[in-house]
TORKOL-4160 file (C-alpha; in steps of 0.2 Angstrom, whole numbers, padded with zeros to 4 digits, m for minus):
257
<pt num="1" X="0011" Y="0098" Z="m0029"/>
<pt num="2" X="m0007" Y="0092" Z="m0027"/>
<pt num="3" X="m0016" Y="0086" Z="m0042"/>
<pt num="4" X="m0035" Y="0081" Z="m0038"/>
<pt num="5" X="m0047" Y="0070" Z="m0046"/>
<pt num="6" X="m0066" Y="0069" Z="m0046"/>
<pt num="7" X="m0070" Y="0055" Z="m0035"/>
<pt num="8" X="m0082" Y="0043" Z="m0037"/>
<pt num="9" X="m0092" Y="0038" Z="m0023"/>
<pt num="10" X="m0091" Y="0018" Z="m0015"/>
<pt num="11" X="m0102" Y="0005" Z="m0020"/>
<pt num="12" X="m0109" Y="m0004" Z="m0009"/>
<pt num="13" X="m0110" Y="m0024" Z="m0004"/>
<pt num="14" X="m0106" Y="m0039" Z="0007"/>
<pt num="15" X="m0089" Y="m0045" Z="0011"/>
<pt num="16" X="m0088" Y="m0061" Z="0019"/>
<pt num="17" X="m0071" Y="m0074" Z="0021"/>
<pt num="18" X="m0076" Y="m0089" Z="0030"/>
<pt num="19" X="m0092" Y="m0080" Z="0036"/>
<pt num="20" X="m0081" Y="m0068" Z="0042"/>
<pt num="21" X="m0081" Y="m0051" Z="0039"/>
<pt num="22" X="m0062" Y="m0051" Z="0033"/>
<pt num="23" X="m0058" Y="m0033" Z="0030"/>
<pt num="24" X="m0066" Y="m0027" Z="0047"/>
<pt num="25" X="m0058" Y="m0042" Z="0055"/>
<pt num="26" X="m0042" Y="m0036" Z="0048"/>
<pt num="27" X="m0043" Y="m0018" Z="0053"/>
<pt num="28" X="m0048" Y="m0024" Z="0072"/>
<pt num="29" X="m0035" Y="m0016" Z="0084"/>
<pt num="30" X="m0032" Y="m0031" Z="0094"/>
<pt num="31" X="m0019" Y="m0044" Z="0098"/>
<pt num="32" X="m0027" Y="m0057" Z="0085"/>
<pt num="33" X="m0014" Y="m0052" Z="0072"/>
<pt num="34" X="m0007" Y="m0067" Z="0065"/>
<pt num="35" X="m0024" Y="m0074" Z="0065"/>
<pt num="36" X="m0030" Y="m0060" Z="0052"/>
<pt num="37" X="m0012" Y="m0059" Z="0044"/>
<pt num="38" X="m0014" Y="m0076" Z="0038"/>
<pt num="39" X="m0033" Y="m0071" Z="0031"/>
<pt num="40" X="m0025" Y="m0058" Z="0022"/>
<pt num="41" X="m0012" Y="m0071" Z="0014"/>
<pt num="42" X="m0028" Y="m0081" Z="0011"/>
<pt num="43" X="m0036" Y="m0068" Z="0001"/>
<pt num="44" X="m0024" Y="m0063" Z="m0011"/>
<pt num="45" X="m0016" Y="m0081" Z="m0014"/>
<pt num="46" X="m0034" Y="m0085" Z="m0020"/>
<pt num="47" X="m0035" Y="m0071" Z="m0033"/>
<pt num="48" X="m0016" Y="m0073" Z="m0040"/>
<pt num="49" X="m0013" Y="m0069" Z="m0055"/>
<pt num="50" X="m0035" Y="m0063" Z="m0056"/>
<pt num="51" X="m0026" Y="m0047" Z="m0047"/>
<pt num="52" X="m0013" Y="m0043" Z="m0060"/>
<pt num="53" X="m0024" Y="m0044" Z="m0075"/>
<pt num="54" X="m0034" Y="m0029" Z="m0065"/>
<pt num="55" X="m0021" Y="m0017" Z="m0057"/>
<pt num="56" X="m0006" Y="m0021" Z="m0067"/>
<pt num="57" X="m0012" Y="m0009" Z="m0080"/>
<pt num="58" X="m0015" Y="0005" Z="m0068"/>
<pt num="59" X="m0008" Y="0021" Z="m0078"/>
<pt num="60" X="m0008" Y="0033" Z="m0065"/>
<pt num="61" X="0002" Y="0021" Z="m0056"/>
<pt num="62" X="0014" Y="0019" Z="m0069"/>
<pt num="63" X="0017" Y="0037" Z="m0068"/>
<pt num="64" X="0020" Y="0039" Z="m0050"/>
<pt num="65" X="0035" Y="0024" Z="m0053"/>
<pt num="66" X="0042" Y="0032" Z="m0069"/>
<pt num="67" X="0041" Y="0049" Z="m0057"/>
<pt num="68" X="0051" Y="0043" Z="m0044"/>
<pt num="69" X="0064" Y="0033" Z="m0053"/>
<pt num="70" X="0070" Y="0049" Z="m0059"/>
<pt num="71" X="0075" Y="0054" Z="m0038"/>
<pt num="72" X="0083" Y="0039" Z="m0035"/>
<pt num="73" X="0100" Y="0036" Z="m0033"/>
<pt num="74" X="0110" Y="0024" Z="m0047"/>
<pt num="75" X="0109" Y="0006" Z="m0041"/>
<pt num="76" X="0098" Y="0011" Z="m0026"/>
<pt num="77" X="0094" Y="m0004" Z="m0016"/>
<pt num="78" X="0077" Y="m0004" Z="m0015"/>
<pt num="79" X="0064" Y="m0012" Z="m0004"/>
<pt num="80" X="0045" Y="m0015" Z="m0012"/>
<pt num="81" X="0032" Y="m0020" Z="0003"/>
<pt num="82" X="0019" Y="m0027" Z="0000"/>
<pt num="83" X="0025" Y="m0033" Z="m0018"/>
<pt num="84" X="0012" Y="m0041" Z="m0025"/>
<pt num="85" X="0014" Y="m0050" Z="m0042"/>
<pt num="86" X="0028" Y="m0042" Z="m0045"/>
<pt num="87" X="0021" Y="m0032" Z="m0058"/>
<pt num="88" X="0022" Y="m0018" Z="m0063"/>
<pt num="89" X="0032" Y="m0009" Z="m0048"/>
<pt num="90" X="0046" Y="m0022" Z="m0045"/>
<pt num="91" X="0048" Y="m0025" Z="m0063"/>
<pt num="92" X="0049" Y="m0007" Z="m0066"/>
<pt num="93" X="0062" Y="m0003" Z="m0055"/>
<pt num="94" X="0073" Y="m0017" Z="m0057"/>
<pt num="95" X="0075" Y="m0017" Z="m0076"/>
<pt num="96" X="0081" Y="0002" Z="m0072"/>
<pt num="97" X="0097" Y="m0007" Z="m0062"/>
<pt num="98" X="0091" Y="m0005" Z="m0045"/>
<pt num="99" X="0094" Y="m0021" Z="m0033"/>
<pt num="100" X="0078" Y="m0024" Z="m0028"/>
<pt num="101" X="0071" Y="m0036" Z="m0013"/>
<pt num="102" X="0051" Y="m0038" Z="m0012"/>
<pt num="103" X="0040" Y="m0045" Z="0003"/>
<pt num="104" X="0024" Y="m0051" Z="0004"/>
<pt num="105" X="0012" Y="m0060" Z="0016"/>
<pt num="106" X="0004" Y="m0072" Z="0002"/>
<pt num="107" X="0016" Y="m0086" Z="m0005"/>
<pt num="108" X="0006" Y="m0086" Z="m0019"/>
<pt num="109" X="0011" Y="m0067" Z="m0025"/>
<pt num="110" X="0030" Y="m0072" Z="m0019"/>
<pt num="111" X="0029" Y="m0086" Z="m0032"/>
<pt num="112" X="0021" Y="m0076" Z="m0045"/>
<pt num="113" X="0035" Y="m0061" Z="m0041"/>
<pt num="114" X="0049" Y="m0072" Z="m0044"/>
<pt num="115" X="0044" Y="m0078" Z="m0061"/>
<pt num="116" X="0038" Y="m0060" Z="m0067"/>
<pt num="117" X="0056" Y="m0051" Z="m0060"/>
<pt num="118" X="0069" Y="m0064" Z="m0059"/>
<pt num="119" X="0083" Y="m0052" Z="m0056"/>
<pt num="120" X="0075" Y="m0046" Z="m0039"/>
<pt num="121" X="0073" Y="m0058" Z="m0024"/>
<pt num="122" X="0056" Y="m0061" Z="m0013"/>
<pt num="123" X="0050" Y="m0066" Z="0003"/>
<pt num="124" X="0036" Y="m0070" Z="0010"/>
<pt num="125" X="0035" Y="m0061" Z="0026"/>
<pt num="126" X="0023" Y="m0050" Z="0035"/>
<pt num="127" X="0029" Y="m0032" Z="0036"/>
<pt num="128" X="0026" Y="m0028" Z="0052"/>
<pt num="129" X="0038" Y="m0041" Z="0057"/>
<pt num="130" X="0050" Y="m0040" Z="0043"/>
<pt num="131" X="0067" Y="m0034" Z="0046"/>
<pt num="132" X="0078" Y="m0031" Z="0031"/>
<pt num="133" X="0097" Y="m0038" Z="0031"/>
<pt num="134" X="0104" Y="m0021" Z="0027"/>
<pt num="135" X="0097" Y="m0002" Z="0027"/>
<pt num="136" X="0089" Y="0003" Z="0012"/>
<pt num="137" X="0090" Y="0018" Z="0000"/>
<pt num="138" X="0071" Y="0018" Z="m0007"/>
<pt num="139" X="0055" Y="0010" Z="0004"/>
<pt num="140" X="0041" Y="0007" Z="m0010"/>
<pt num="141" X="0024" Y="0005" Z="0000"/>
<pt num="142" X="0014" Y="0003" Z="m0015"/>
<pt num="143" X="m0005" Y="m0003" Z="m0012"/>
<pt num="144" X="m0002" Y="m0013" Z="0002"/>
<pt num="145" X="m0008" Y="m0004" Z="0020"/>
<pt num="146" X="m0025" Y="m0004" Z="0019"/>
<pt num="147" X="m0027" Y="m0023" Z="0029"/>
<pt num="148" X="m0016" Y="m0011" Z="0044"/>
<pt num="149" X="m0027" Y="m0004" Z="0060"/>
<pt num="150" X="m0023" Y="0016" Z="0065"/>
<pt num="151" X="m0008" Y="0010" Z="0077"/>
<pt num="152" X="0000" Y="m0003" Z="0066"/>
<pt num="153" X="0001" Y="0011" Z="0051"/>
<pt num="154" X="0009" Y="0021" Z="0063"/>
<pt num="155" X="0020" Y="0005" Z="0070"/>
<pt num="156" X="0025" Y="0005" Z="0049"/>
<pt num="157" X="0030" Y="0023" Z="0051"/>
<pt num="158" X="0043" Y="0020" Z="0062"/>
<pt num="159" X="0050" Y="0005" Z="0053"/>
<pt num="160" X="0051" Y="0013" Z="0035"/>
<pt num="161" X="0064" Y="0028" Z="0046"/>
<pt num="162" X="0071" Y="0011" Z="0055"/>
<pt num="163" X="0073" Y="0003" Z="0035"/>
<pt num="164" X="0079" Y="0018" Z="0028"/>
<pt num="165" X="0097" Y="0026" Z="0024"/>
<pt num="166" X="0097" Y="0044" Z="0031"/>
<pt num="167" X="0089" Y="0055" Z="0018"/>
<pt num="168" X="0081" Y="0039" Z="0013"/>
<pt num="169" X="0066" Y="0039" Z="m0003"/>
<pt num="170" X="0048" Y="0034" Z="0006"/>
<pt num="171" X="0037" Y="0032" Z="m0009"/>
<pt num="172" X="0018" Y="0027" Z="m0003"/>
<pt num="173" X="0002" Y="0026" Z="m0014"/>
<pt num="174" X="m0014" Y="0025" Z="m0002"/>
<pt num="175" X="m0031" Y="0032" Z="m0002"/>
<pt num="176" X="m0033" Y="0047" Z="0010"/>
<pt num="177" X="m0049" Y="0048" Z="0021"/>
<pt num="178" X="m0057" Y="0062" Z="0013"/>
<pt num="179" X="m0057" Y="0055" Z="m0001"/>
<pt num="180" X="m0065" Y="0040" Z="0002"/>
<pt num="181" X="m0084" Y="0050" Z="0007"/>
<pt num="182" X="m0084" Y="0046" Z="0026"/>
<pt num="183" X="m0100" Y="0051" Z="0035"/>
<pt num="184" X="m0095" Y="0063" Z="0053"/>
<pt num="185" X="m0096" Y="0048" Z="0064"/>
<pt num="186" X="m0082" Y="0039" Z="0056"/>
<pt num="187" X="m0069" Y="0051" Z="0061"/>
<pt num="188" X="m0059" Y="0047" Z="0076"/>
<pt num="189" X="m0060" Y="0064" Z="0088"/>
<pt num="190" X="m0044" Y="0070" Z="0083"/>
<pt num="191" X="m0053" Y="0070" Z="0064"/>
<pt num="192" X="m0033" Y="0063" Z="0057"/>
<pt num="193" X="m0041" Y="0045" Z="0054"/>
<pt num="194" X="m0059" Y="0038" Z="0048"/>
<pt num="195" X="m0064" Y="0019" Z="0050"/>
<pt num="196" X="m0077" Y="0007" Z="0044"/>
<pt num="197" X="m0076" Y="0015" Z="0023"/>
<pt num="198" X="m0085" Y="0001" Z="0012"/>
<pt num="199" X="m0077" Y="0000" Z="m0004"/>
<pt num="200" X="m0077" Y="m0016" Z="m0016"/>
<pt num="201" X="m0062" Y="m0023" Z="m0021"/>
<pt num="202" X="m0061" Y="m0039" Z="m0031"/>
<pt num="203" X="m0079" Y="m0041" Z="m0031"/>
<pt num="204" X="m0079" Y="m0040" Z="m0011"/>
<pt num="205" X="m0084" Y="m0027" Z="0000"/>
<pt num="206" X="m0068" Y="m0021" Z="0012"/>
<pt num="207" X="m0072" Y="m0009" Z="0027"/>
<pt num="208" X="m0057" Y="0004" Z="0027"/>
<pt num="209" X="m0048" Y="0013" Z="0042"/>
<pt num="210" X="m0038" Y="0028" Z="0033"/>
<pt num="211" X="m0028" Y="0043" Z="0037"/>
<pt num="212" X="m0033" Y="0060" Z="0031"/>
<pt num="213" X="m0020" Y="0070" Z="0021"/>
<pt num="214" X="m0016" Y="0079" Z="0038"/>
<pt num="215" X="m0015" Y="0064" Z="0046"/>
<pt num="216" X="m0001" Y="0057" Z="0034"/>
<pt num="217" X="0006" Y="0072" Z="0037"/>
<pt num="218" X="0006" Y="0072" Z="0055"/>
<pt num="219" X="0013" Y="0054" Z="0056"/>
<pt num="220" X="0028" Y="0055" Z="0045"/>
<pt num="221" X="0035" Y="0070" Z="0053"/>
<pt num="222" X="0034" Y="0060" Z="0069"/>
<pt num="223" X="0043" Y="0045" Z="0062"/>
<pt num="224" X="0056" Y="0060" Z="0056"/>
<pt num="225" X="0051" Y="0062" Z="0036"/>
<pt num="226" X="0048" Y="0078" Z="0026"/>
<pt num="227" X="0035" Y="0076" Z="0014"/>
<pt num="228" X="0043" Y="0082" Z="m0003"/>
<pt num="229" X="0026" Y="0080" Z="m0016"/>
<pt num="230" X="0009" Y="0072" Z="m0013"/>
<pt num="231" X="m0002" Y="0070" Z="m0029"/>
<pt num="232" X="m0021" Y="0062" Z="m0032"/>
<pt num="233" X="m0025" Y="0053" Z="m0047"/>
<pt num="234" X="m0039" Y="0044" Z="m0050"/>
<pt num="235" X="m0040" Y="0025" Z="m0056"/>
<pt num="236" X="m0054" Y="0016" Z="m0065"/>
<pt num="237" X="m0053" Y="m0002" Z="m0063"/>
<pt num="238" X="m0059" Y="m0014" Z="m0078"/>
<pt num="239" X="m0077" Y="m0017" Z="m0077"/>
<pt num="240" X="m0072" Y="m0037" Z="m0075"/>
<pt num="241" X="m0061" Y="m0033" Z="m0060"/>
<pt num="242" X="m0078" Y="m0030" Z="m0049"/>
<pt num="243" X="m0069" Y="m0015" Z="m0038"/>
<pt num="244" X="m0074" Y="0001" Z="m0036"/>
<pt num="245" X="m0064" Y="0018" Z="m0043"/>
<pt num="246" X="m0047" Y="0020" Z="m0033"/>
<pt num="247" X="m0043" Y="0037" Z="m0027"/>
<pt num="248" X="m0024" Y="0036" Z="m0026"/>
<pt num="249" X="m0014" Y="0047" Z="m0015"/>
<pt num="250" X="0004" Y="0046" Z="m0018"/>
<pt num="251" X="0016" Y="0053" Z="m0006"/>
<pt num="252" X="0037" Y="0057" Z="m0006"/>
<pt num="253" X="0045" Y="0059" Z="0006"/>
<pt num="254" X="0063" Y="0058" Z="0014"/>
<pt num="255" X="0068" Y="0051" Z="0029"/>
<pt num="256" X="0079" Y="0067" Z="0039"/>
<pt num="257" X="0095" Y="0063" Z="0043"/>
């Protein structure tokens, strides 16, 4: 089912990191990976616990995890990439009993995990290097693609069907394209992805490369997922937190045996 929001359209600013333009930097489809990856870990160990007091009170969040608890299987080992604080996915899910093992690219977020869920273990890692010590039952991509070019999203595709049990849970939360008010000339030609979005985040402007609906579509069935619910929700940051409104598309799907 497909619930939609009125969207807000993005502000806009100037992002820079080290005089560099970290987002579109970041989004660059080249071989300068680790150069960027260790940007993005710059990034988010600077704002630390500044981001949880933001987005740890995100209610249509909050929803989408009590949601999909309800398909998981009891003591599901569970896999939260991108983790963050900690807080609220990780927490969630392990104080419902679930084994839960969480990876980040910023040690600082791995630190802050550990304290806010001390029954779940952390890693700093990058995800598209990671590989877990056992298949998994659940993948939890929760708010964490959008440093990923076009290719390296649809690299991740193929590692969450590698990750995942046969009729494994992928649970994702993203923005989709459309959503984000791209102008024409933002669209690749095959119109299934749109680059260069500005959207403020943290008080800093980010330069986006999302998949349309379609395109999420079109990606998972090629990594071998059925897409089982999809839902839009809406999320007004705090004032303080200097981000513009989140259009959050959620996705389920299951990994076919």
């Amino acid at each position: 089912m497909l619930k939609t929001a009125k969207l807000s359209k993005p502000h806009f600013a100037t992002l820079c990191f080290e005089s560099v333009p970290i987002m579109q930097a970041m989004n660059a489809e080249s071989t300068q990976h680790d150069e960027y990856a260790l940007r993005t870990a710059q990034f988010f160990d600077s704002m630390g616990s500044d981001y949880e007091n933001a987005f740890a009170h995100d209610a249509c969040l909050n929803n989408f995890i009590k949601k999909v608890l309800t398909m998981f299987p009891p003591a599901s080992s569970v896999l939260d990439v991108g983790c963050g604080t900690g807080t609220p996915v990780s927490k969630t899910v392990a104080a419902q009993g679930h084994k839960v093992t969480g990876i980040d690219i910023a040690p600082k977020m791995v630190e802050l995990s550990r304290k806010a869920v001390p029954n779940a273990t952390f890693e700093v890692a990058d995800m598209l290097e990671y590989v877990p010590k056992q298949k998994m039952d659940v993948v939890l991509n929760i708010l964490s693609l959008f440093v990923l070019s076009r290719k390296e999203m649809e690299t991740m595709s193929k590692k969450w069907a590698e990750w995942l049990l046969p009729n494994g849970l992928l649970c994702i939360c993203m923005f989709a394209a459309e959503d984000c008010n791209p102008t024409k000339d933002m669209y690749d030609e095959d119109g299934l992805c749109a680059r260069g979005m500005p959207h403020m985040f943290m008080g800093q402007q980010d330069l986006l490369t999302m998949l349309t609906r379609q395109g999420w579509e079109k990606m998972l069935e090629d990594a071998g997922f059925k897409i089982v619910d999809t839902e839009v929700d809406l999320f007004e940051p705090p004032a303080g937190a200097k981000s513009d409104p989140e259009p959050h598309y959620f996705i389920i799907a299951r990994r076919l045996s």
